[in-house]
N, CA and C atoms of all chains as a GROMACS GRO file, in nm:
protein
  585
    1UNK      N    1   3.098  -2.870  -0.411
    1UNK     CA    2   3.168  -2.778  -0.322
    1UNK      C    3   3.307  -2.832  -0.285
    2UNK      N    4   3.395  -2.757  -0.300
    2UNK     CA    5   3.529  -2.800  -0.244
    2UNK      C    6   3.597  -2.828  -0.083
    3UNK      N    7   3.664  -2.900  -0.072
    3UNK     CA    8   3.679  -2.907   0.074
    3UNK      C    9   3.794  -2.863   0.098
    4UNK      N   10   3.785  -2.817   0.241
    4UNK     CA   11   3.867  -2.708   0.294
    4UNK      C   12   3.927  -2.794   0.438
    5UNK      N   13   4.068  -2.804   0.461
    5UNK     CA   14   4.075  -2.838   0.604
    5UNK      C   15   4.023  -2.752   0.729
    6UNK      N   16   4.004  -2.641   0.674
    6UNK     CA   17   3.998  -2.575   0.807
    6UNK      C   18   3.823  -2.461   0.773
    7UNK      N   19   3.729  -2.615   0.708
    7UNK     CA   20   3.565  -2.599   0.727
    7UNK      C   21   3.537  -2.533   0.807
    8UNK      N   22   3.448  -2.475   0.842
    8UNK     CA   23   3.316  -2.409   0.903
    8UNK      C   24   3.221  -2.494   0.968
    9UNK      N   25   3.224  -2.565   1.022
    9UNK     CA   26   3.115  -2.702   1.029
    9UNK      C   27   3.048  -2.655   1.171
   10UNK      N   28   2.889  -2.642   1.133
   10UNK     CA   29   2.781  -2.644   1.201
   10UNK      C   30   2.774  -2.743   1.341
   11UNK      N   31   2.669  -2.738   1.423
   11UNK     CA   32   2.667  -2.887   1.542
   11UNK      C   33   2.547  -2.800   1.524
   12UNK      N   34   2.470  -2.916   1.598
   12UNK     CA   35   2.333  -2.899   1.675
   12UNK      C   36   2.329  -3.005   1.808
   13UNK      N   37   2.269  -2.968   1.909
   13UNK     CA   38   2.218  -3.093   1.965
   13UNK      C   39   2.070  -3.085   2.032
   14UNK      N   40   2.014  -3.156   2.035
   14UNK     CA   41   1.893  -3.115   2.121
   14UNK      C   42   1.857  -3.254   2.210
   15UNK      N   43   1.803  -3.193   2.364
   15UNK     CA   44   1.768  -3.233   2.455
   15UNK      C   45   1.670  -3.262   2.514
   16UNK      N   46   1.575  -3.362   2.546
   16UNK     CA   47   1.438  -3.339   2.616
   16UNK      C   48   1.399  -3.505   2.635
   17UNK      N   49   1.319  -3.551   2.596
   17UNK     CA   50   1.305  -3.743   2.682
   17UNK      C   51   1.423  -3.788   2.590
   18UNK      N   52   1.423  -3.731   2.439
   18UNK     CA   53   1.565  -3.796   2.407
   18UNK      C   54   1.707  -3.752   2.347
   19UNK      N   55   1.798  -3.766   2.352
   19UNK     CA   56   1.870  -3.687   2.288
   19UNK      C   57   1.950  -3.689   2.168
   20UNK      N   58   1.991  -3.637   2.086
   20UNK     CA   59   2.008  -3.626   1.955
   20UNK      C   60   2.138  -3.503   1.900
   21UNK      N   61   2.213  -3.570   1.837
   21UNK     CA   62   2.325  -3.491   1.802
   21UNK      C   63   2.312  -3.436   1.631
   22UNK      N   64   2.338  -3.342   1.569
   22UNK     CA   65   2.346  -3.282   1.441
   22UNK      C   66   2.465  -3.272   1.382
   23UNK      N   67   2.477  -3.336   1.340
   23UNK     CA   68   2.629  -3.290   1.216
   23UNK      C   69   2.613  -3.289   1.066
   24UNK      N   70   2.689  -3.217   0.991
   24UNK     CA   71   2.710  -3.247   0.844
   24UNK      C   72   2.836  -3.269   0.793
   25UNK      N   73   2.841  -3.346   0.692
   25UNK     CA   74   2.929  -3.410   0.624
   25UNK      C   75   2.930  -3.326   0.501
   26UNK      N   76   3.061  -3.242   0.548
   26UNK     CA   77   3.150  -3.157   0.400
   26UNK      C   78   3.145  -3.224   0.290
   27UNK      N   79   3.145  -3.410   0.310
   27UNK     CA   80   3.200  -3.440   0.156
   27UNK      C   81   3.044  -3.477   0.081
   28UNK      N   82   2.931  -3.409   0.144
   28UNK     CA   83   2.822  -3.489   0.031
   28UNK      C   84   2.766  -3.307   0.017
   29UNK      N   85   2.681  -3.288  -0.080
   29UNK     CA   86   2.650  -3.169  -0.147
   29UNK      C   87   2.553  -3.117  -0.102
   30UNK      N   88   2.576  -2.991  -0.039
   30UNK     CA   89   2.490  -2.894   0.008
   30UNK      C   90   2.451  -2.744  -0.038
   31UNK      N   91   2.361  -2.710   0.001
   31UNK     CA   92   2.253  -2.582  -0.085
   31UNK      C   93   2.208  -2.512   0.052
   32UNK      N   94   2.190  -2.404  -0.035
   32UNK     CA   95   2.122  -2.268   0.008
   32UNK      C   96   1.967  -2.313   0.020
   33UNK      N   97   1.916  -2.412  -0.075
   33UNK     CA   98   1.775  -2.378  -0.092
   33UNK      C   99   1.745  -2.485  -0.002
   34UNK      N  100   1.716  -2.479   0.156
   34UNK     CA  101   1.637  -2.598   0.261
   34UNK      C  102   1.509  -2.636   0.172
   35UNK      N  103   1.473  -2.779   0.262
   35UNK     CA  104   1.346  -2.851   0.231
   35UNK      C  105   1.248  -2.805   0.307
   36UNK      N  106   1.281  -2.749   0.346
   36UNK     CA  107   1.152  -2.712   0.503
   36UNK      C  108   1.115  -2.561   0.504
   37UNK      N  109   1.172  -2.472   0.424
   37UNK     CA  110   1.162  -2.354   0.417
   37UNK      C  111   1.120  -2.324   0.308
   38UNK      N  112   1.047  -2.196   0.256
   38UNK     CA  113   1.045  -2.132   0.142
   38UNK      C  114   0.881  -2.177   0.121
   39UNK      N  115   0.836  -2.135   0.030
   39UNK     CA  116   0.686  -2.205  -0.072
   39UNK      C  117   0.700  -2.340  -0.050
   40UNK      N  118   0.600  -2.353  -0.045
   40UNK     CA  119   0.522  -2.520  -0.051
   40UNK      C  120   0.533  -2.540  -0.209
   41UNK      N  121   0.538  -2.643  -0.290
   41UNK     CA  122   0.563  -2.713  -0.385
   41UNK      C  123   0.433  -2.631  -0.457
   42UNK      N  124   0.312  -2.704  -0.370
   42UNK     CA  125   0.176  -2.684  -0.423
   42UNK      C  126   0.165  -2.526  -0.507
   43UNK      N  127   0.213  -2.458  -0.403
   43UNK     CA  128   0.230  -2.261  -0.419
   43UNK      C  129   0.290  -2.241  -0.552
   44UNK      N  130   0.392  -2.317  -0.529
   44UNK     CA  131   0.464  -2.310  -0.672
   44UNK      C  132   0.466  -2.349  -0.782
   45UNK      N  133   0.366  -2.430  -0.765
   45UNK     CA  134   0.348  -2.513  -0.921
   45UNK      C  135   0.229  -2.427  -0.954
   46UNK      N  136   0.120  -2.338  -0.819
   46UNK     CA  137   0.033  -2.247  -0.890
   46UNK      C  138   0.092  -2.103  -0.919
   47UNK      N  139   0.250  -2.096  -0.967
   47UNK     CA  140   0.263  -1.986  -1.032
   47UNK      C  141   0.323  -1.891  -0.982
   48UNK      N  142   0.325  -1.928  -0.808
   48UNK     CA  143   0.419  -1.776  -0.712
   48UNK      C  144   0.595  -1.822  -0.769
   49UNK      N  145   0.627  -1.713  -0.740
   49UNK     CA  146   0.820  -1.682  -0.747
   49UNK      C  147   0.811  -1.646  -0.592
   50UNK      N  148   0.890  -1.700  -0.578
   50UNK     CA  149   0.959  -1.705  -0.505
   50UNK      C  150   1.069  -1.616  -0.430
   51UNK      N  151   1.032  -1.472  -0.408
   51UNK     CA  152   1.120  -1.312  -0.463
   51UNK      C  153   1.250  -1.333  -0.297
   52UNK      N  154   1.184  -1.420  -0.194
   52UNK     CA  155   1.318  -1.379  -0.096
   52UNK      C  156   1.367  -1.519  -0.099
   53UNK      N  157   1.338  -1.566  -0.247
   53UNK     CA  158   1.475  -1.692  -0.232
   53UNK      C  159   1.610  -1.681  -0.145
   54UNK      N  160   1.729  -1.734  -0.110
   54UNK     CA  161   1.827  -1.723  -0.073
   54UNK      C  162   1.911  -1.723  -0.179
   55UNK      N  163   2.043  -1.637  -0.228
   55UNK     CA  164   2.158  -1.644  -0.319
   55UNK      C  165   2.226  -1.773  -0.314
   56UNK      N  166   2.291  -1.801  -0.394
   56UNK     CA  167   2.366  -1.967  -0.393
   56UNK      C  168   2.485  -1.915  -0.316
   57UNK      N  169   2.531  -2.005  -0.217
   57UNK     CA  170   2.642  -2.055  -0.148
   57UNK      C  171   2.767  -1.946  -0.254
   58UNK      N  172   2.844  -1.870  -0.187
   58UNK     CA  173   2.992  -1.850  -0.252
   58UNK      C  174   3.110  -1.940  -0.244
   59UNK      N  175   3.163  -2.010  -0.346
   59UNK     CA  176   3.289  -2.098  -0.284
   59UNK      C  177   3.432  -2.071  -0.186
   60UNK      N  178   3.325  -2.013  -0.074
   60UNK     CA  179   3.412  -2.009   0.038
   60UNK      C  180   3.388  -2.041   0.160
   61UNK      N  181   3.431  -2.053   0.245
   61UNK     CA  182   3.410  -2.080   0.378
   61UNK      C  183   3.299  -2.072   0.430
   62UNK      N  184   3.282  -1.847   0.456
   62UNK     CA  185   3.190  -1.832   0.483
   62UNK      C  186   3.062  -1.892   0.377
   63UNK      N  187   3.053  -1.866   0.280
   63UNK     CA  188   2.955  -1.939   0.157
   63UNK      C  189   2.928  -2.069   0.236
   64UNK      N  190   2.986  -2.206   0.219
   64UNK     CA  191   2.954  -2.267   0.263
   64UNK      C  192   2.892  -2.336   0.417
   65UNK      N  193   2.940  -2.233   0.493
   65UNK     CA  194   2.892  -2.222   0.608
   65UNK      C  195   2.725  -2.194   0.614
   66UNK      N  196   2.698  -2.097   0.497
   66UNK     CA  197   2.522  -2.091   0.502
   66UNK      C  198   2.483  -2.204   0.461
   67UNK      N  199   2.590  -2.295   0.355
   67UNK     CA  200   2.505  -2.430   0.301
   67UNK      C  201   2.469  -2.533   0.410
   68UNK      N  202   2.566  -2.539   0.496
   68UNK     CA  203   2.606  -2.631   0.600
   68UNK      C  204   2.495  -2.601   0.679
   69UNK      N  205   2.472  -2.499   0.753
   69UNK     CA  206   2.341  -2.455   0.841
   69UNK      C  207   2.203  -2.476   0.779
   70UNK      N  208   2.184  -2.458   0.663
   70UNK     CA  209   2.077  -2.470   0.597
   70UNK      C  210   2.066  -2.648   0.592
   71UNK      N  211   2.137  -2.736   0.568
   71UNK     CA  212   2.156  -2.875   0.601
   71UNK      C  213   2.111  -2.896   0.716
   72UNK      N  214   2.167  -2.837   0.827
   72UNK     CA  215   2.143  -2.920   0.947
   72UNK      C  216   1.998  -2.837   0.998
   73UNK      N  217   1.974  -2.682   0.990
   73UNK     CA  218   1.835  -2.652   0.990
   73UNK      C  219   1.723  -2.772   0.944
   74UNK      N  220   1.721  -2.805   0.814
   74UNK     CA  221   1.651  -2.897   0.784
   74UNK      C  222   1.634  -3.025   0.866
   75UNK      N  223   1.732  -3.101   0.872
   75UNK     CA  224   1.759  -3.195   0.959
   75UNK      C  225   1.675  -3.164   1.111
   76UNK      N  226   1.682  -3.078   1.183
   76UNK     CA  227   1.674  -3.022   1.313
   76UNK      C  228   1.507  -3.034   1.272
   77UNK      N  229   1.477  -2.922   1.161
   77UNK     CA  230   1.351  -2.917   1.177
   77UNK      C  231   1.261  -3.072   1.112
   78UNK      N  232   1.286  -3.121   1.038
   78UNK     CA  233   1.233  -3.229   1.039
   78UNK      C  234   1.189  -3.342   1.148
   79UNK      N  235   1.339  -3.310   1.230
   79UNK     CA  236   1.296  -3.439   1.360
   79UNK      C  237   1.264  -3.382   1.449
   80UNK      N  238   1.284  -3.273   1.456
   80UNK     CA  239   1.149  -3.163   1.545
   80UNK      C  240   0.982  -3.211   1.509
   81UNK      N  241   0.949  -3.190   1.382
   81UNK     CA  242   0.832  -3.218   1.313
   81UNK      C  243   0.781  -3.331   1.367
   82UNK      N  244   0.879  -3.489   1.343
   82UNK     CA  245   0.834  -3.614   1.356
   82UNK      C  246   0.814  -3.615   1.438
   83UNK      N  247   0.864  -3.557   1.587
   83UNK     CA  248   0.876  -3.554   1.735
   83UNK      C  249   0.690  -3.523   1.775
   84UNK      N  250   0.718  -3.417   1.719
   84UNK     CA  251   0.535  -3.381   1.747
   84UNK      C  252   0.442  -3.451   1.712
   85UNK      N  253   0.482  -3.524   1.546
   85UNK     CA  254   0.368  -3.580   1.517
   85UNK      C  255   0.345  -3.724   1.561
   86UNK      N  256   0.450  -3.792   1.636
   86UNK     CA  257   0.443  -3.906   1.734
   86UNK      C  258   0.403  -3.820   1.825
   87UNK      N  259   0.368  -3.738   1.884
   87UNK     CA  260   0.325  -3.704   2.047
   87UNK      C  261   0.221  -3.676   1.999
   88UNK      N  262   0.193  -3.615   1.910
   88UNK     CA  263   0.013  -3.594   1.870
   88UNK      C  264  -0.068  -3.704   1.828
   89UNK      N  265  -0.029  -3.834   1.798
   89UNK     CA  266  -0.052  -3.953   1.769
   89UNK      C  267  -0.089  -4.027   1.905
   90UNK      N  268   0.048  -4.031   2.018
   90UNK     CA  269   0.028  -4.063   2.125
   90UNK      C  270  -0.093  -3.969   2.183
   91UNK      N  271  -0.110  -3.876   2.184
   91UNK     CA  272  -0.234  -3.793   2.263
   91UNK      C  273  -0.345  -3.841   2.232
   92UNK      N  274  -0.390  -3.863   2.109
   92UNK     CA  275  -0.498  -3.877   2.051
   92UNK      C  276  -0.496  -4.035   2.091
   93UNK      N  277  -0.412  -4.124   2.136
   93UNK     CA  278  -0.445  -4.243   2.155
   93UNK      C  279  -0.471  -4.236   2.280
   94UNK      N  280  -0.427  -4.172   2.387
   94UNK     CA  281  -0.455  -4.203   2.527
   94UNK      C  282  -0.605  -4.102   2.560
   95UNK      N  283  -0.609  -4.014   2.422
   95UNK     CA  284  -0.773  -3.978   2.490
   95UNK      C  285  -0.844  -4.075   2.434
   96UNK      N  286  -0.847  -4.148   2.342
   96UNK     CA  287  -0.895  -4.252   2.296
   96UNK      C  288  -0.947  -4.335   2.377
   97UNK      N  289  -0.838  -4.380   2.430
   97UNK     CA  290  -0.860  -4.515   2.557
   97UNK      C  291  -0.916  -4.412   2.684
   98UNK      N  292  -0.893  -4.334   2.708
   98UNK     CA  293  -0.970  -4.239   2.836
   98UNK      C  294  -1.064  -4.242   2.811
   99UNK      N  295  -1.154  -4.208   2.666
   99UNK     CA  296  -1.272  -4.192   2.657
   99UNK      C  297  -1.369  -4.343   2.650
  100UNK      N  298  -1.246  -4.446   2.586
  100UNK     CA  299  -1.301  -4.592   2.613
  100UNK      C  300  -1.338  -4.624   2.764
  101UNK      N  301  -1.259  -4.590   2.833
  101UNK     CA  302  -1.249  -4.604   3.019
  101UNK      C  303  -1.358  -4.541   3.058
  102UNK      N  304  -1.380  -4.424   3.043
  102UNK     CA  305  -1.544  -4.330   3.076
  102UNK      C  306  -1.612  -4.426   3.037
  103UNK      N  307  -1.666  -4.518   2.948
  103UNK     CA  308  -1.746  -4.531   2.874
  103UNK      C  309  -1.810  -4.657   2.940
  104UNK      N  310  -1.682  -4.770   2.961
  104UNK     CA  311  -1.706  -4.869   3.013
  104UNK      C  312  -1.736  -4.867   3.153
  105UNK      N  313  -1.685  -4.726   3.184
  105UNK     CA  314  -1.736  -4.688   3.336
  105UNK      C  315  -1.865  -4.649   3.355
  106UNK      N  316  -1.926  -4.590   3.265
  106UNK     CA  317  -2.054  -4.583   3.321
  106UNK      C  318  -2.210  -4.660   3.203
  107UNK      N  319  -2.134  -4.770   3.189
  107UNK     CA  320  -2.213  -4.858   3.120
  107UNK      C  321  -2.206  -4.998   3.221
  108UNK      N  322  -2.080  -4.957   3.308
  108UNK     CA  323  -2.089  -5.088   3.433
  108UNK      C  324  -2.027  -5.172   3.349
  109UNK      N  325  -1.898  -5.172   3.272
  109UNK     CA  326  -1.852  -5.286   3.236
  109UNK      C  327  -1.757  -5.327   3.247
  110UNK      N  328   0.853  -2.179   3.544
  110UNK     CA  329   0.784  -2.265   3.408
  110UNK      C  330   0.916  -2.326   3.356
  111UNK      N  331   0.862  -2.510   3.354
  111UNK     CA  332   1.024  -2.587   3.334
  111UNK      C  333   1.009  -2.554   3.214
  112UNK      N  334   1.127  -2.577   3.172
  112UNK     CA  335   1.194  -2.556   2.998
  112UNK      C  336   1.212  -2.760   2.986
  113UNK      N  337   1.163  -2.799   2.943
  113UNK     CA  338   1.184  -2.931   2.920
  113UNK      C  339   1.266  -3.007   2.792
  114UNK      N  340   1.274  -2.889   2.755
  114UNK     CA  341   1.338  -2.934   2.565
  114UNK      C  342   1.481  -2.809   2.563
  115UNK      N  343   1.538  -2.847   2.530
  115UNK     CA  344   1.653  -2.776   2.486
  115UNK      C  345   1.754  -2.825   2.343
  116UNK      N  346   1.752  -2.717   2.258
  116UNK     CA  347   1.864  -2.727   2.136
  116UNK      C  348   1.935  -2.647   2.112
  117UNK      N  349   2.039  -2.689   2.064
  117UNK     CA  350   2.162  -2.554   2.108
  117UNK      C  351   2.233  -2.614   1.955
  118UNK      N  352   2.260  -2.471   1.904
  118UNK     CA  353   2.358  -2.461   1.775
  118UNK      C  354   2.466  -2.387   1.830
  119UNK      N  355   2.585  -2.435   1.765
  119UNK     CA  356   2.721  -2.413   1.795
  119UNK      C  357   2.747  -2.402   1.597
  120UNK      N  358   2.778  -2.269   1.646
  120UNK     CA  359   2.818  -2.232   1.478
  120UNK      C  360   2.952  -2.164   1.497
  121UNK      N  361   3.065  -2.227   1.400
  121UNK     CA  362   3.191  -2.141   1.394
  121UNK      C  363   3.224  -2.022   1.274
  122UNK      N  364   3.249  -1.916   1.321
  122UNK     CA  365   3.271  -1.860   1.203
  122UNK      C  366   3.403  -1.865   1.203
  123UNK      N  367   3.432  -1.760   1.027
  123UNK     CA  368   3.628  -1.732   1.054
  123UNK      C  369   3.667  -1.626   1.124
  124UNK      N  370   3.624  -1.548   1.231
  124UNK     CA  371   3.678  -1.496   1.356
  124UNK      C  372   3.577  -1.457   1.438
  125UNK      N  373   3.646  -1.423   1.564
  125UNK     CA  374   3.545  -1.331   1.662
  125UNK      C  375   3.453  -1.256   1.626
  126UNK      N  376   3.518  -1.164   1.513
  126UNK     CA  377   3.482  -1.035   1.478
  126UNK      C  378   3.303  -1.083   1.426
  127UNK      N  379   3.307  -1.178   1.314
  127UNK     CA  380   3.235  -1.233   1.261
  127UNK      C  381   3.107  -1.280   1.389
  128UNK      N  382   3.147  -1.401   1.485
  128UNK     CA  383   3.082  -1.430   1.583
  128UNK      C  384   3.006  -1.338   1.639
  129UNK      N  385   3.060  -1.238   1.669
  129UNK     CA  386   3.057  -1.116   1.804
  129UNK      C  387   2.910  -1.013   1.676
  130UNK      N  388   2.944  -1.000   1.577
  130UNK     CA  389   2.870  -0.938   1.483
  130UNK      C  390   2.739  -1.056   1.446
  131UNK      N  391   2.710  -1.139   1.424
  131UNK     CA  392   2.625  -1.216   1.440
  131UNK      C  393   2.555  -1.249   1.594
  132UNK      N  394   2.679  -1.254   1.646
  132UNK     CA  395   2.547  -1.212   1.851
  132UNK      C  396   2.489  -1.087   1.805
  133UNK      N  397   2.578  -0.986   1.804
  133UNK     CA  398   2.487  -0.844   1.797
  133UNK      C  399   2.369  -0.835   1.706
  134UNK      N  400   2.384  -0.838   1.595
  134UNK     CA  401   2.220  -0.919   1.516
  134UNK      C  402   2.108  -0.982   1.567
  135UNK      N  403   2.162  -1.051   1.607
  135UNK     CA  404   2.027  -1.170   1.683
  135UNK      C  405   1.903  -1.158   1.820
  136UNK      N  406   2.038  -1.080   1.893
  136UNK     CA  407   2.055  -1.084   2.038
  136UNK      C  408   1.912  -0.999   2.052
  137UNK      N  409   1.920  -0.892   1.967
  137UNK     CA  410   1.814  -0.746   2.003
  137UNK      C  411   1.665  -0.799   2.000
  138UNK      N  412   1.691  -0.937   1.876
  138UNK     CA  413   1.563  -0.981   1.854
  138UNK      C  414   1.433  -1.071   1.984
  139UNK      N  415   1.336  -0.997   2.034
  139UNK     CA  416   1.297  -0.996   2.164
  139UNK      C  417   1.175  -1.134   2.192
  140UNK      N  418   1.192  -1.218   2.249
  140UNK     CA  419   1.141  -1.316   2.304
  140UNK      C  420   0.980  -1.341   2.367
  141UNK      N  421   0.900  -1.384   2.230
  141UNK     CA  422   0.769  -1.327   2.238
  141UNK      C  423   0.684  -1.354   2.350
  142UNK      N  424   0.747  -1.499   2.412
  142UNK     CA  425   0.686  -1.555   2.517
  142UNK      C  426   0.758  -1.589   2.601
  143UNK      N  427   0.834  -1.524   2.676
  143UNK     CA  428   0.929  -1.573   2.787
  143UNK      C  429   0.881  -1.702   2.918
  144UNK      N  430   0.771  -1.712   2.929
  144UNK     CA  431   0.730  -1.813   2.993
  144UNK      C  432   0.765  -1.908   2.915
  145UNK      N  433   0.748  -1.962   2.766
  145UNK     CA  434   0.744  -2.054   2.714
  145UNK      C  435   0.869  -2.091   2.640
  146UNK      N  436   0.981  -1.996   2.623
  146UNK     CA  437   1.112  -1.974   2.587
  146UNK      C  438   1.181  -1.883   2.599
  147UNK      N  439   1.327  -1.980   2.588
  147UNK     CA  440   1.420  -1.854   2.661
  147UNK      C  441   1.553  -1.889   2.570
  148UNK      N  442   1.547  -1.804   2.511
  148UNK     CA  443   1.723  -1.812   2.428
  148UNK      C  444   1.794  -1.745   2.445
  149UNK      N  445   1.945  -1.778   2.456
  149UNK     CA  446   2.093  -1.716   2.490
  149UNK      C  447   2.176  -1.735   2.386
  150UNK      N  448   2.270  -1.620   2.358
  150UNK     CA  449   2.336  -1.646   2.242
  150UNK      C  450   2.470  -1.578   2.348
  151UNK      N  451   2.584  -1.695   2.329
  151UNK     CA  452   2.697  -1.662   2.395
  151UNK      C  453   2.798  -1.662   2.271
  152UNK      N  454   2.928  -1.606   2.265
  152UNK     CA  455   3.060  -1.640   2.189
  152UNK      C  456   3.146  -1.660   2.284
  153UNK      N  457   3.226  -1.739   2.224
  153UNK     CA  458   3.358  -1.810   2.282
  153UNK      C  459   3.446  -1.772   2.141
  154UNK      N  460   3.565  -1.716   2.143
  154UNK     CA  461   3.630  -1.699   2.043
  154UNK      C  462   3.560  -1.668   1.877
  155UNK      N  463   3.553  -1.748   1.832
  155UNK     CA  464   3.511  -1.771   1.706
  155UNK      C  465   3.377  -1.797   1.668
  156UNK      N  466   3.311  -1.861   1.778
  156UNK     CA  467   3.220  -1.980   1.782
  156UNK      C  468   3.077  -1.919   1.832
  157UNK      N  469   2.972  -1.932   1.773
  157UNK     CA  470   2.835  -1.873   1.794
  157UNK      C  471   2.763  -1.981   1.881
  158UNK      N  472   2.746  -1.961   1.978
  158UNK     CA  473   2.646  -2.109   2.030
  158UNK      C  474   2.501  -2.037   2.087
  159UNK      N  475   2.378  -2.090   2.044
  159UNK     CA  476   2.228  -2.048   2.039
  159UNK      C  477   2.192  -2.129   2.097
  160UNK      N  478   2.120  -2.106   2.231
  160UNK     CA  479   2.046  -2.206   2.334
  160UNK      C  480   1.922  -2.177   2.325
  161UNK      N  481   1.843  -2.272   2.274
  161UNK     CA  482   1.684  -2.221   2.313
  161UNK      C  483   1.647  -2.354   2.410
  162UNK      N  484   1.589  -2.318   2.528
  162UNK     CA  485   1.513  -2.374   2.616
  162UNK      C  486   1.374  -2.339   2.624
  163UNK      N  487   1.266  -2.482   2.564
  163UNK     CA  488   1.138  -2.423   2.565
  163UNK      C  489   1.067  -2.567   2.681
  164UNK      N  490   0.939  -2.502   2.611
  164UNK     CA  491   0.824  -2.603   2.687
  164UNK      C  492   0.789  -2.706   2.611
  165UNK      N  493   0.831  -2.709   2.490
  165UNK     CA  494   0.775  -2.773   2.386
  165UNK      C  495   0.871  -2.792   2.294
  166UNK      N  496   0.877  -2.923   2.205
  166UNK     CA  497   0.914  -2.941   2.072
  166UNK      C  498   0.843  -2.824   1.983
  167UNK      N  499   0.746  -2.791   2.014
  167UNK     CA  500   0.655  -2.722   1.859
  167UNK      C  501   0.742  -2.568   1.892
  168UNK      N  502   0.761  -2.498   2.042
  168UNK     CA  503   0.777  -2.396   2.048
  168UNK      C  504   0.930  -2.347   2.006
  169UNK      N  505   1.030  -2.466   2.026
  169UNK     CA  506   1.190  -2.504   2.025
  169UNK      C  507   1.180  -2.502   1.846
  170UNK      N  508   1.099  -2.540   1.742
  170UNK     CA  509   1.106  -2.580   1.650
  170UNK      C  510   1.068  -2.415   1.553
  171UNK      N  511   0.974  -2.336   1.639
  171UNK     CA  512   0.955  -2.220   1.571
  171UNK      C  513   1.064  -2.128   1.573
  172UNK      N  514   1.083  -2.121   1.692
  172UNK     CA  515   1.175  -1.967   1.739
  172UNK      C  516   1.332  -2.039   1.690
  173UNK      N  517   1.341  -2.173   1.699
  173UNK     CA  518   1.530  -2.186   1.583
  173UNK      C  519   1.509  -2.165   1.483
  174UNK      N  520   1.363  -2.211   1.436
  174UNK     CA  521   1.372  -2.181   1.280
  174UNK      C  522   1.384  -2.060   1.207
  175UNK      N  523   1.299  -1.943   1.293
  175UNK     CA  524   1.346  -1.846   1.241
  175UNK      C  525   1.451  -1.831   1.296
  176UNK      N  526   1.574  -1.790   1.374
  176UNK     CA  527   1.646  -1.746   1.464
  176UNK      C  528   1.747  -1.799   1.284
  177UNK      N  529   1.779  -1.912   1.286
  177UNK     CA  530   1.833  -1.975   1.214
  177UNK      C  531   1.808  -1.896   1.052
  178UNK      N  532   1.723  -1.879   1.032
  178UNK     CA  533   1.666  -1.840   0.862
  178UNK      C  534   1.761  -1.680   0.907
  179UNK      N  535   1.700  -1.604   1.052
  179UNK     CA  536   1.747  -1.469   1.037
  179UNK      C  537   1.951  -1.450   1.034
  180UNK      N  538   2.022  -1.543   1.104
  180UNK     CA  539   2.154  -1.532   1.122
  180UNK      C  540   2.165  -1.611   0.965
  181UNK      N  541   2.124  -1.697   0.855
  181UNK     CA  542   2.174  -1.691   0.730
  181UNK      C  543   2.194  -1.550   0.658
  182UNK      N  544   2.072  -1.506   0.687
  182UNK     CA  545   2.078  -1.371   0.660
  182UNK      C  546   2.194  -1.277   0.684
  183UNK      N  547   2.213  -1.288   0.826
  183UNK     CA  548   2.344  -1.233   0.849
  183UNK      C  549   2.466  -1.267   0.749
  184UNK      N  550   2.472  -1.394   0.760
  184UNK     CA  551   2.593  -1.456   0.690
  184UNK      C  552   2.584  -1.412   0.555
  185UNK      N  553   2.496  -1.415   0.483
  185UNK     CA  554   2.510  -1.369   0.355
  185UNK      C  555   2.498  -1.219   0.312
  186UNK      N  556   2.517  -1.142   0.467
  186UNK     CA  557   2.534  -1.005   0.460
  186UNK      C  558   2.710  -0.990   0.464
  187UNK      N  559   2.758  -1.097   0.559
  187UNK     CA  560   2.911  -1.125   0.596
  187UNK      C  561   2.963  -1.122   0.433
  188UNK      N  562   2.905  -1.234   0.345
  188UNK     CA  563   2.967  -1.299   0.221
  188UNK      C  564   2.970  -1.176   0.152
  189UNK      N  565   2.873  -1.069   0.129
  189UNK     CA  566   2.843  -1.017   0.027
  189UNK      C  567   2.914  -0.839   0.043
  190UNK      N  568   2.887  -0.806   0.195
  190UNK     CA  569   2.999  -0.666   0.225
  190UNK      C  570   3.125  -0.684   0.284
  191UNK      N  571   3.169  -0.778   0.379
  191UNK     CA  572   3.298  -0.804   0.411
  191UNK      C  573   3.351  -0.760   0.308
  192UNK      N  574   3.479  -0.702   0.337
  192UNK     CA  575   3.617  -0.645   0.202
  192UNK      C  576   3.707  -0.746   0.229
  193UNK      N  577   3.741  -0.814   0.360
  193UNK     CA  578   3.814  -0.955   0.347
  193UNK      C  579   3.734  -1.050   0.402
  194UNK      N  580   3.719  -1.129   0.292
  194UNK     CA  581   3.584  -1.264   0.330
  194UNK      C  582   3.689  -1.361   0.315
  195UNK      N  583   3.605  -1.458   0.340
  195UNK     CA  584   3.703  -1.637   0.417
  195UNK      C  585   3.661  -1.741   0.342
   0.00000   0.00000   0.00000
């Protein structure tokens, strides 16, 4: 993709115990087709198409502006993902030890 | 009901016109659980900015994702009928 001084460039930020900023970098290569969206691999290797693919990026501004969002979408949703699956990790450990605590509680130990 | 999580996209297009036409898209689209989220889509000049305030990572992670998949959409409605594209 060619670079333009006067890009289109995406932000994200998100807020909550921690915070986290989103950017993309014009000079490394970006796509229409996200990692986090569309058919699962599995789906596709059994044979579905894929019919509301997205069109490829136009070499323009606007064009690249869907590549750029589709970048940081991914990004966003990924550490969205990890976010949960450390808090669902943490949950399952503190009922863990809760249910260790019941246990030793009424075994008198 | 606190909103504890908040992510906000700030998207620029190449004008108002563009911005202001991408709020109008989005905006109509209606907020399945208002207890559990709440999104605002403001313009400033050029510039699209999408606030979702939820209860949750899982709930912040659904409603951008589509919100996000539906305004590409837009954009590649921009790329493809615009008569002067950017």
């Amino acid at each position: 993709m060619t670079e333009d001084t006067n890009e289109l460039l995406p932000t994200a930020e998100y807020s909550g115990p921690v915070f986290k900023r989103f950017e993309v970098d014009p000079s490394k290569p970006h796509s229409t087709s996200g990692r986090t969206n569309g058919p699962s691999d599995y789906v596709l290797a059994a044979g579905a198409v894929d019919r509301d693919a997205p069109t490829e990026a136009k070499d323009t501004r606007i064009g690249r502006l869907r590549a750029y969002i589709t970048t940081l979408q991914d990004e966003v949703n990924e550490f969205l993902t990890e976010r949960m699956k450390s808090k669902g990790e943490e949950e399952r450990q503190d009922l863990v030890n809760s249910e260790e605590e019941e246990d030793e509680d009424q075994t008198g130990v | 009901m606190v909103f504890s999580h908040r992510l906000s996209y700030r998207i620029p297009f190449c004008s108002a016109k563009q911005a202001r036409i991408a709020q109008g898209s989005l905006q109509p689209d209606p907020t399945l659980k208002p207890s559990e989220l709440q999104a605002v889509y403001t313009v400033d000049d050029n510039v699209l900015t999408i606030t979702f305030d939820g209860v949750s990572e899982r709930v912040i992670r659904v409603a951008a994702n589509n919100t996000i998949e539906n305004l590409k959409t837009v954009i590649e409605c921009l790329e493809e009928f615009e008569i002067k594209s950017c």
